[in-house]
C-alpha positions as CSV (number, residue, x, y, z in Angstrom):
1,X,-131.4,-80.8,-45.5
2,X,-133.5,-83.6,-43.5
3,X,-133.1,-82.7,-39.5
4,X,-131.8,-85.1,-37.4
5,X,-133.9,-87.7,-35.6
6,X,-133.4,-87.7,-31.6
7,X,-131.8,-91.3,-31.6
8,X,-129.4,-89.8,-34.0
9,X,-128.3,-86.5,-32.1
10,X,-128.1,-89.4,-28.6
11,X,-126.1,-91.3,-31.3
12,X,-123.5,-88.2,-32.7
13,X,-123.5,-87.2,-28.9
14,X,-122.4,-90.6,-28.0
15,X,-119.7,-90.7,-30.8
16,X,-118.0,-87.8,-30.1
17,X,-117.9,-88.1,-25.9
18,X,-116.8,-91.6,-25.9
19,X,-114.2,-90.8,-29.0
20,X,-112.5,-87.8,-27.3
21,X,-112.6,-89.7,-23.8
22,X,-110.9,-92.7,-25.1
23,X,-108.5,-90.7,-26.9
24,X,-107.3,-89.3,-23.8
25,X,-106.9,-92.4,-21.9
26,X,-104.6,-92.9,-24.7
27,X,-102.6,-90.2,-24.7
28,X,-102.3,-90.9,-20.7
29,X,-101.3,-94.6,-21.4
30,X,-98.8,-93.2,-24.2
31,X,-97.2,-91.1,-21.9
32,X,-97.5,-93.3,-18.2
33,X,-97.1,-96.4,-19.1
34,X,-95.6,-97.3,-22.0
35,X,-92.6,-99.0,-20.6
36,X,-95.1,-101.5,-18.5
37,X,-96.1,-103.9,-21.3
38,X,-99.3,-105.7,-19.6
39,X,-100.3,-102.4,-17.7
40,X,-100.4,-100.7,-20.8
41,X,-102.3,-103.3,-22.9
42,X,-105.0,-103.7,-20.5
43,X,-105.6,-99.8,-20.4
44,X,-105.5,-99.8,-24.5
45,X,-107.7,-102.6,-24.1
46,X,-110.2,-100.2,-21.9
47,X,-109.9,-97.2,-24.2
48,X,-110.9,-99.1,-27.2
49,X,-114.4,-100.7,-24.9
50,X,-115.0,-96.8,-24.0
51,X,-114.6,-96.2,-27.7
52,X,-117.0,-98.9,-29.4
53,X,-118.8,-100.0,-26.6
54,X,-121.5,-97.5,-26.3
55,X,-122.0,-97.4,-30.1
56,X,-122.6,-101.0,-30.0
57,X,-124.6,-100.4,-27.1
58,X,-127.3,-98.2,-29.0
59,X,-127.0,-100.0,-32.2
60,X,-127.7,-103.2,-30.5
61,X,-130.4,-101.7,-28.4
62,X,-131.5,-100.4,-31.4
63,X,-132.0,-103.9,-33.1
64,X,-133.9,-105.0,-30.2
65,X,-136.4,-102.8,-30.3
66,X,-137.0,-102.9,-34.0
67,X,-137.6,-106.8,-33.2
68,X,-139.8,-106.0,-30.7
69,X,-141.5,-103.5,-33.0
70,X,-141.9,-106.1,-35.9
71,X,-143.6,-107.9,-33.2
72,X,-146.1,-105.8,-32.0
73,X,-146.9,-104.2,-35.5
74,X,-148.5,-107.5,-36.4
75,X,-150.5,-107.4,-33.8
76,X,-151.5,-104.0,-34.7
77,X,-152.6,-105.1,-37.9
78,X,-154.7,-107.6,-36.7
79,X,-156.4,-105.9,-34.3
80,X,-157.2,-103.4,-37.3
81,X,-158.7,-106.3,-39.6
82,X,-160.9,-107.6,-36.3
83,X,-162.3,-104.2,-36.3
84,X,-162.6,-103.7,-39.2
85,X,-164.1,-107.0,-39.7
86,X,-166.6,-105.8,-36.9
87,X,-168.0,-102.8,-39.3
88,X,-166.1,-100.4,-38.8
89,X,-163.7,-98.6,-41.5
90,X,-159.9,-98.1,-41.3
91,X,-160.4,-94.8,-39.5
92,X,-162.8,-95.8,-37.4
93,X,-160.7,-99.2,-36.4
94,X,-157.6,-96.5,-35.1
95,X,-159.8,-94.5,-32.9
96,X,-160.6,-98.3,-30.8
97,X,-157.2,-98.9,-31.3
98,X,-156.1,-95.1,-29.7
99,X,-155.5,-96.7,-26.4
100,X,-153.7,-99.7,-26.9
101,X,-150.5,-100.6,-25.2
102,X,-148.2,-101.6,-28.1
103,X,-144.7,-101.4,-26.4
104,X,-142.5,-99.5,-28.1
105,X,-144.3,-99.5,-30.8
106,X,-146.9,-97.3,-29.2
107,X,-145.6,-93.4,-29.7
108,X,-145.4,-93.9,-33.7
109,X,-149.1,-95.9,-33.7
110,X,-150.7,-92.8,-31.4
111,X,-148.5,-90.2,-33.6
112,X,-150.2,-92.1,-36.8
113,X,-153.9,-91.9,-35.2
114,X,-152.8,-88.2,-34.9
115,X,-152.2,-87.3,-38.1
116,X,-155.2,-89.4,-39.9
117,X,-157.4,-87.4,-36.9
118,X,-155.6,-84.1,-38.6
119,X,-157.4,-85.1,-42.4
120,X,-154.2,-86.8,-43.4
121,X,-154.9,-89.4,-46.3
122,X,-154.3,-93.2,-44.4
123,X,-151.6,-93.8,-47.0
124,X,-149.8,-90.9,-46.5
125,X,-149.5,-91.6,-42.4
126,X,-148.9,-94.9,-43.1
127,X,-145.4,-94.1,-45.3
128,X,-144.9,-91.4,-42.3
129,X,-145.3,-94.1,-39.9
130,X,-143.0,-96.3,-41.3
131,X,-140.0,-94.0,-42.4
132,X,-140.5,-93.1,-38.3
133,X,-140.2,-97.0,-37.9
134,X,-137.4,-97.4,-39.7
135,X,-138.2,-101.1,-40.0
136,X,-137.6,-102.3,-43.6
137,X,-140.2,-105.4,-42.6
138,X,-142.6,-102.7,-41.7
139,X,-141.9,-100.2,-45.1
140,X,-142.7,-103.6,-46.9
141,X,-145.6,-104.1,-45.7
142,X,-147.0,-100.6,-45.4
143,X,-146.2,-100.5,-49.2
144,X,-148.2,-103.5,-50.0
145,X,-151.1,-102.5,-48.2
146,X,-150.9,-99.0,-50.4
147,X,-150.1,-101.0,-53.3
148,X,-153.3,-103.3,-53.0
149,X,-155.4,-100.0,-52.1
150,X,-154.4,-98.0,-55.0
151,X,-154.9,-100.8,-57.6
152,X,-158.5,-101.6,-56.0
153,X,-157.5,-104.7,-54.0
154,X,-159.2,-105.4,-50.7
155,X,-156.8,-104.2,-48.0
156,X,-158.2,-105.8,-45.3
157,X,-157.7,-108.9,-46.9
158,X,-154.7,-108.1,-48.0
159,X,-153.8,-107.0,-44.2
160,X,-154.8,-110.3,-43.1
161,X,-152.3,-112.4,-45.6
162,X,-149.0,-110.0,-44.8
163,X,-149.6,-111.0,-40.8
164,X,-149.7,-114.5,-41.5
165,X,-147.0,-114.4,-44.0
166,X,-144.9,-112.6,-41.6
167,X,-145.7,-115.0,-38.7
168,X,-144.4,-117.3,-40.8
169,X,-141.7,-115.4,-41.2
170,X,-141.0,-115.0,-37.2
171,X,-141.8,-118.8,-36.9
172,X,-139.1,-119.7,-39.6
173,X,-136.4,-117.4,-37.6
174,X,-137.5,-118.9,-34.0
175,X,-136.7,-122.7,-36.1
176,X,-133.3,-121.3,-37.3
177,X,-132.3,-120.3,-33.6
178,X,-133.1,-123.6,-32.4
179,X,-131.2,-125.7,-35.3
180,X,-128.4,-123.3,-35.0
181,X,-128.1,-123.5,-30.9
182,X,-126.1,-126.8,-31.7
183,X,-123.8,-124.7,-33.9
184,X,-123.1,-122.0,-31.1
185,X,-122.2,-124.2,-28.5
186,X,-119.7,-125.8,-30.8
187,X,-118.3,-122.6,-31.4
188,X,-117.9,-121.5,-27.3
189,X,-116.5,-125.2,-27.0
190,X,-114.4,-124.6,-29.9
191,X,-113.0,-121.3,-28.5
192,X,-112.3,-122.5,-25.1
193,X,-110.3,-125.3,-26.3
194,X,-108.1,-123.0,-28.4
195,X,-107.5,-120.5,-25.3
196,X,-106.5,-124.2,-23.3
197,X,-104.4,-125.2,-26.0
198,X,-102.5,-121.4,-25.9
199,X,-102.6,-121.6,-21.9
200,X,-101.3,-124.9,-21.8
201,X,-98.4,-124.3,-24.6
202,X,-97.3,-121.1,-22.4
203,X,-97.3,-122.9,-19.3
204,X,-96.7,-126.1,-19.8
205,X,-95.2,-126.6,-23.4
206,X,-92.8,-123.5,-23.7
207,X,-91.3,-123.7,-19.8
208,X,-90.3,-127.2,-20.7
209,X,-88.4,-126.3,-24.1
210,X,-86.7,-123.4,-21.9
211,X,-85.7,-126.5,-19.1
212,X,-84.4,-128.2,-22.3
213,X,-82.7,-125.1,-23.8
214,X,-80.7,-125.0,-20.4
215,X,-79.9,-128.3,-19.8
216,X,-78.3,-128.4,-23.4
217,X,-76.9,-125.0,-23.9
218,X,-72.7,-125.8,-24.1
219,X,-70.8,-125.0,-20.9
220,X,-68.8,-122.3,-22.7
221,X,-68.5,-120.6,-26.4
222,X,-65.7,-122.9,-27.3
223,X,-68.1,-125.8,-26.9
224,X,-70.7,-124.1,-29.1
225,X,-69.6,-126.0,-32.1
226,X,-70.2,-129.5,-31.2
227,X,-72.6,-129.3,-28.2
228,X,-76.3,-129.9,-29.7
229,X,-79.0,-127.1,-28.7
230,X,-82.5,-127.9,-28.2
231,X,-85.6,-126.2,-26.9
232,X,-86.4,-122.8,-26.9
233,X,-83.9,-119.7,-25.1
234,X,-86.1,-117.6,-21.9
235,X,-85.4,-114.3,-24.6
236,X,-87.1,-115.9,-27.3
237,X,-90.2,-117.5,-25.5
238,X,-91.0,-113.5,-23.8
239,X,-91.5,-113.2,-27.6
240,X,-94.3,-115.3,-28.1
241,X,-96.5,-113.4,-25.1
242,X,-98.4,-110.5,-27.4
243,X,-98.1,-113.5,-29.9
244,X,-100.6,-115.7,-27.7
245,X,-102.5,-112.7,-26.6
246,X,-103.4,-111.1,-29.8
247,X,-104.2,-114.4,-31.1
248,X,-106.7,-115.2,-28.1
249,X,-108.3,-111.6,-29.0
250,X,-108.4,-112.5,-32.7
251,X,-110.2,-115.7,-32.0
252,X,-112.2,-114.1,-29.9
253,X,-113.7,-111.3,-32.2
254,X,-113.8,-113.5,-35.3
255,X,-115.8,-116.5,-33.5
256,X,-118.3,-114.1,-32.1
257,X,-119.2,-112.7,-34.9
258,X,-119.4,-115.6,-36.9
259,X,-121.8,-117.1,-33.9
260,X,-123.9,-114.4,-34.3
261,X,-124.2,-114.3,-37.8
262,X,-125.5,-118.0,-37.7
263,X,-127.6,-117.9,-34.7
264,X,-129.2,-114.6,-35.3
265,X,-128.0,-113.4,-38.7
266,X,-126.9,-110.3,-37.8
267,X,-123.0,-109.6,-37.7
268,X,-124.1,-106.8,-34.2
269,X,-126.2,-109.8,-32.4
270,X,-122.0,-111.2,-32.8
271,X,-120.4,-108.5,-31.4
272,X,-121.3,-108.9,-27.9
273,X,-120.3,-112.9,-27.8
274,X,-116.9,-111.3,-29.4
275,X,-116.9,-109.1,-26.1
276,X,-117.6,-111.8,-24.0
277,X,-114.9,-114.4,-25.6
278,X,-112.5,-111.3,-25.7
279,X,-112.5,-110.4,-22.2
280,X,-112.6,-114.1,-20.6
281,X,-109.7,-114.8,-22.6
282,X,-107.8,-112.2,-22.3
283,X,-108.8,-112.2,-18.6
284,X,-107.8,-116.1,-18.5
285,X,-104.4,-115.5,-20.0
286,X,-103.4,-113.2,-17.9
287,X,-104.6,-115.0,-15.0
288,X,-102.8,-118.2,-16.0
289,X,-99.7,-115.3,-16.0
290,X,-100.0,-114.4,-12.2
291,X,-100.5,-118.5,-11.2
């Protein structure tokens, strides 16, 4: 059985103490509160962030440093093929390279240097270095490289046409963002308008069917028969509350991850606009409540 990485023991720690701490808030809104309607939402609410937020956390963290990785391995690799280019061979070009700053990247490029200074073949530390990565960008192009070695191609070369692809690559992504910016303000303008329209209906729209409901409701039950009733009864309108507040979270969710999809293409970039249109929402709706 394959040992678990540090990031994943952080990550099973993480699970498990946010899991069991959320569960008891739970159990303590279950047995406190569950007569107070809003008191007890808003503390469901917080035992679900304490559930999913720190695992979002680390897997968005997580993302961000593999971008930033992707980054700095192309510079890596071109700094190898200078040096290279310069006369000196692949094993030669890592020593020079021993004490560069590469971000994050910098651990797995000094642990590679290690093993190639240990007699490991430059393939074999570069598969290593990869499945360390855990970048599929990175396993693709470590794989061509030993793909072009083994079958006699020029690596260096080889090397050189991977960075530019993948610059073309990053370039592509950074266009995508920029067309794509359009489409995320429409969706926050989009959202916004919806929570309006729900605040608007529950304080405008609704107390004015209730006003109606009043004025038209017969004097008695023997008038009941011939007296016409419109707008909406106080009882039935209370109804419509979680209604209009698990619609506003649904919205919020949903949108979010669809912005993030299209602006970064990654449904976890979406998660934290769903946090952000969750909590103003919900935090604007009940606002509207105490006004």
């Amino acid at each position: 059985m394959k040992p678990l990485k540090k990031e994943e023991k952080i990550l099973i720690f993480l699970i498990v103490l946010s899991v069991s701490l959320g569960t008891v808030l739970e159990i303590f809104n279950f047995l406190l509160f569950a007569g107070i309607p809003m008191i007890n939402f808003l503390i469901h609410i917080s035992a679900v962030l304490i559930i999913f937020l720190p695992i979002f956390l680390t897997f968005y963290l997580r993302r961000l440093k593999l971008i930033e990785m992707e980054s700095v391995f192309i510079e890596f690799l071109k700094d190898m093929v200078e040096n290279v280019r310069g006369g000196s061979n692949i094993y030669q070009s890592l020593q020079h390279l021993k004490n560069t700053n590469y971000k994050s990247l910098t651990p797995y490029i000094r642990r590679l240097i290690r093993r190639t200074e240990m007699g490991v073949p430059f393939e074999k530390a570069m598969i290593l270095f990869s499945e360390e990565v855990g970048s599929k960008l990175v396993s693709r192009i470590v794989l061509s490289l030993i793909e072009s070695h083994n079958f006699g191609g020029n690596i260096i070369d080889t090397m050189e046409s991977l960075s530019q692809i993948v610059l073309e690559i990053e370039k592509m992504k950074e266009e995508r963002k920029t067309y794509v910016s359009a489409q995320q303000i429409t969706g926050y303008l989009v959202f916004f308008m919806f929570l309006g329209i729900i605040i608007g209906m529950d304080k405008v729209l609704f107390p004015q069917l209730t006003k109606i409901f009043l004025e038209t409701s017969p004097a008695s039950p023997l008038e009941a028969g011939t007296a016409g009733i419109g707008g909406i009864p106080p009882e039935a309108i209370k109804a419509f509350e979680p209604l209009f507040r698990d619609l506003i979270l649904i919205q919020g969710i949903f949108s979010g991850i669809l912005i993030g999809k299209m602006a970064e293409g990654s449904f976890i970039a979406g998660i934290k606009h769903s946090f952000v249109f969750s909590i103003i929402g919900i935090s604007a709706y009940y606002a509207s409540k105490l006004i």
